[in-house]
C-alpha positions in Angstrom: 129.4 -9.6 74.0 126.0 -11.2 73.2 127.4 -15.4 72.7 124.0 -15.7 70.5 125.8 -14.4 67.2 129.2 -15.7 67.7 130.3 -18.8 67.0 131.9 -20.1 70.4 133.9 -23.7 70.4 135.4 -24.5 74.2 135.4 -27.4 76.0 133.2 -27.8 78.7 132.4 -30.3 81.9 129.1 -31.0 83.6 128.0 -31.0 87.0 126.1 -33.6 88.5 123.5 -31.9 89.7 120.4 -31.4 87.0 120.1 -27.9 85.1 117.4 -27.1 82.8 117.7 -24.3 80.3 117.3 -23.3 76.4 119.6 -21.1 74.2 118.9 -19.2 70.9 121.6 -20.5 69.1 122.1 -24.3 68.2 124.6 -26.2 70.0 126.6 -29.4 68.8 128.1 -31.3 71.8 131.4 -33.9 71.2 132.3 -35.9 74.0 136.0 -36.3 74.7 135.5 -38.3 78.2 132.9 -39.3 80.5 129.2 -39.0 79.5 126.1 -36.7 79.5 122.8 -37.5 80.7 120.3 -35.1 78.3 116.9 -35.2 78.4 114.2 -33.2 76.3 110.2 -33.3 75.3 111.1 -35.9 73.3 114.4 -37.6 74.0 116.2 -39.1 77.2 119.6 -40.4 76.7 123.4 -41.2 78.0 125.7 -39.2 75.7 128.5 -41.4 75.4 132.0 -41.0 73.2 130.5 -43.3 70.7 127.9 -40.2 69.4 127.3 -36.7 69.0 124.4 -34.5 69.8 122.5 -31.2 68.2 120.5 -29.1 69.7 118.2 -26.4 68.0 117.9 -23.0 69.3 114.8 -22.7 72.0 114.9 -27.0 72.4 114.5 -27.2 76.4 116.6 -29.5 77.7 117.9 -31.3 80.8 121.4 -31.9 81.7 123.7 -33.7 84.3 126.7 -36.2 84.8 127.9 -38.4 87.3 131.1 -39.4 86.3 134.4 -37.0 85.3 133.4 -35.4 81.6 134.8 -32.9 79.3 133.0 -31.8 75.7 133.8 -30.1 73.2 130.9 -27.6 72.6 130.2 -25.6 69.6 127.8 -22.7 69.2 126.2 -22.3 66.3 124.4 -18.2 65.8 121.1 -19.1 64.4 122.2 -17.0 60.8 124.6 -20.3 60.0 121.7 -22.7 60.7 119.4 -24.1 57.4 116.2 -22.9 58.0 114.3 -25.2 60.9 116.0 -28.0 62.2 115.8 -31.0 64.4 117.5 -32.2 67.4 120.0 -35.2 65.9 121.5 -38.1 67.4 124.7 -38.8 65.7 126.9 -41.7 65.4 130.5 -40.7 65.4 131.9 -42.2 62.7 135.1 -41.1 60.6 134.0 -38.0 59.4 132.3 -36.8 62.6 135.3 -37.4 64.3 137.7 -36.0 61.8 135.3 -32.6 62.3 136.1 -32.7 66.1 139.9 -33.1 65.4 139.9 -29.6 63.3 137.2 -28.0 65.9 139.5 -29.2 68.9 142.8 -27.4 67.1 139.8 -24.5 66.7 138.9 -24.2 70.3 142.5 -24.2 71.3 143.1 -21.0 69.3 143.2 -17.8 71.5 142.1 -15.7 68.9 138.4 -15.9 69.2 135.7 -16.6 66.5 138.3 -17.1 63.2 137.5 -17.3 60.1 138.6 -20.6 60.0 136.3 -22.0 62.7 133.6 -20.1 60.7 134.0 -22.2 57.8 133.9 -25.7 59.7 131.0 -24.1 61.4 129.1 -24.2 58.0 130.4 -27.6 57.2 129.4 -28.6 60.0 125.8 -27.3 59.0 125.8 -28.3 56.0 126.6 -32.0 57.5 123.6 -31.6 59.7 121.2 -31.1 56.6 123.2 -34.5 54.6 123.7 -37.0 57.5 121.3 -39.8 57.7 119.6 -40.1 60.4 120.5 -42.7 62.6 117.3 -45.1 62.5 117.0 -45.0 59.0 120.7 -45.1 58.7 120.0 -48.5 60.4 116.7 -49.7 58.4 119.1 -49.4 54.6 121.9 -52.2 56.6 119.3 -54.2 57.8 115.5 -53.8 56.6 115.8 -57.7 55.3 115.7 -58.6 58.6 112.3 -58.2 61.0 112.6 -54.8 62.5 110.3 -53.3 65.5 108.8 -49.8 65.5 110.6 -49.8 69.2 114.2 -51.1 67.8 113.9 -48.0 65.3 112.5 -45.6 68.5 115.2 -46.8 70.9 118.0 -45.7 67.9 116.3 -42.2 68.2 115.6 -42.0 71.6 112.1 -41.3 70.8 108.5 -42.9 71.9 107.7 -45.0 69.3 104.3 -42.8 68.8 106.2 -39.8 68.6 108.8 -41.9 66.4 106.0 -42.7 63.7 104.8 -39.2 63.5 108.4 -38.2 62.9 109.7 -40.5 60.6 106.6 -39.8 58.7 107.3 -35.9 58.4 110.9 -37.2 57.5 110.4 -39.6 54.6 106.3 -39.1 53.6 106.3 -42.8 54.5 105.3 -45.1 57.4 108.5 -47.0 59.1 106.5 -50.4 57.7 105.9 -49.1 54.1 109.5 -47.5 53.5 111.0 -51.2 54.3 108.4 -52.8 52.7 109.6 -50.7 49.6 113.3 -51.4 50.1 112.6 -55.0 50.1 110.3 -54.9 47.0 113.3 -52.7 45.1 115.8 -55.5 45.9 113.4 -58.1 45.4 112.4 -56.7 41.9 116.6 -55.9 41.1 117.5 -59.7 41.8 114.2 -61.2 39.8 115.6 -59.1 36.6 119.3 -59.4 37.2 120.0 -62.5 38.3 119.3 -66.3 37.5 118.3 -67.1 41.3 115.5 -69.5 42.2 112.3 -67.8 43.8 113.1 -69.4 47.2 116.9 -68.6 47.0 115.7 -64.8 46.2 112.6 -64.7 49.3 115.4 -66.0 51.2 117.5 -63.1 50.6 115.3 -60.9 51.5 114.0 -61.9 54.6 111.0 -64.3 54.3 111.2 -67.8 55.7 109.5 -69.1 52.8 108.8 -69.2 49.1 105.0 -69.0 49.4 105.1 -66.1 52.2 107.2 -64.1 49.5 104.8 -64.7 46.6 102.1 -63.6 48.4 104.0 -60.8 49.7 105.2 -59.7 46.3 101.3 -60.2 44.4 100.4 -57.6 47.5 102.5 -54.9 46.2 103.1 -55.8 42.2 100.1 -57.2 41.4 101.6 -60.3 39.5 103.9 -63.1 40.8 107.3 -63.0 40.7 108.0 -65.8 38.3 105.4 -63.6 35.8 107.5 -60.0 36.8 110.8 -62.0 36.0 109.0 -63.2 32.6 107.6 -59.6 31.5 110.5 -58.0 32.5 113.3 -59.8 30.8 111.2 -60.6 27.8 
């Protein structure tokens, strides 16, 4: 039976020995103990219980563990897949791991590729297209605070050239100017909303002074902020 147009979720344990190889479907990998060392072109990580992994069809990768594992591995035929996708890094929060629960009860069903496991398959497709990713996940909880181009890389596992380039092709922005624009947004929303002084509000958002914000803020708007509070609230 060719494995490449069936959906297949089993659990599965590594060796520690290193294998290389590719597939031509896309693979989702859930740890349920013990850890996965994975490396690709691009990334080089420990897959731990605290995150899930995709892999596209035809992403070369590398594989081993050293300690006692078992994942739960789901296949995923190319035809479920949303056009190109990217490898993904994923946190396993509530809803990721509410996804393993059902797959688990899945994989532990004798009767092959159900309908049922078909159907969590494209949710779990269509979470792959909605998820953030991780990094930028990371930049909306804390982009008031000074973030490094290799903080945001290590969060992907990526070089943080290839990280740019990437992020880029992701947003249409830089990793500088899609903070700097989240800070301006908030810094605009609290000028017009609320009664706070100019240093209360630069301190909000991450400057260590007054001035630094003003300067920051003529930058981008043009005006100050005492003059963008004026014009805006009449």
């Amino acid at each position: 039976m060719d494995r490449s147009n069936q959906v297949v979720c089993d659990k599965r344990s590594y060796s520690r020995d290193i294998q290389s190889h590719q597939h031509d479907f896309g693979q989702f990998l859930f740890p349920l103990q013990g850890s996965l060392d994975i490396k690709t072109n691009m990334q080089e990580f420990n897959l731990t219980s605290d995150y899930c992994f995709y892999l596209p069809p035809l992403y070369s990768h590398d594989f081993c563990s050293t300690d006692r594992n078992e994942f739960l591995t789901l296949d995923i035929p190319e035809h479920f897949l949303p056009g190109d996708t990217e490898s993904m890094y994923v946190r396993l929060d509530e809803s990721w791991a509410s996804i393993r629960f059902l797959l688990l009860e899945e994989s532990e069903n004798k009767r092959g590729s159900s309908d049922a496991l078909k159907d969590l398959t494209r949710y779990v497709t269509h979470k792959l297209k909605t998820t953030p990713f991780a990094s930028i996940e990371y930049i909306h909880h804390h982009y008031k605070e000074s973030l490094s181009l290799d903080t945001l890389a290590a969060i992907e596992h990526y070089h943080p050239v290839y990280y740019s380039a990437w992020f880029k092709r992701k947003t249409g922005k830089s990793p500088k100017m899609y903070i700097t624009e989240l800070r301006l947004q908030e810094a605009k929303q609290l000028l017009m909303t609320t009664s706070w002084s100019i240093s209360a509000i630069s301190e909000e958002i991450g400057f260590e002074n007054s001035s630094s914000f003003t300067r920051w803020f003529v930058k981008w708007e043009g005006t100050t902020p005492q003059t963008y509070r004026m014009i805006k609230n009449g």
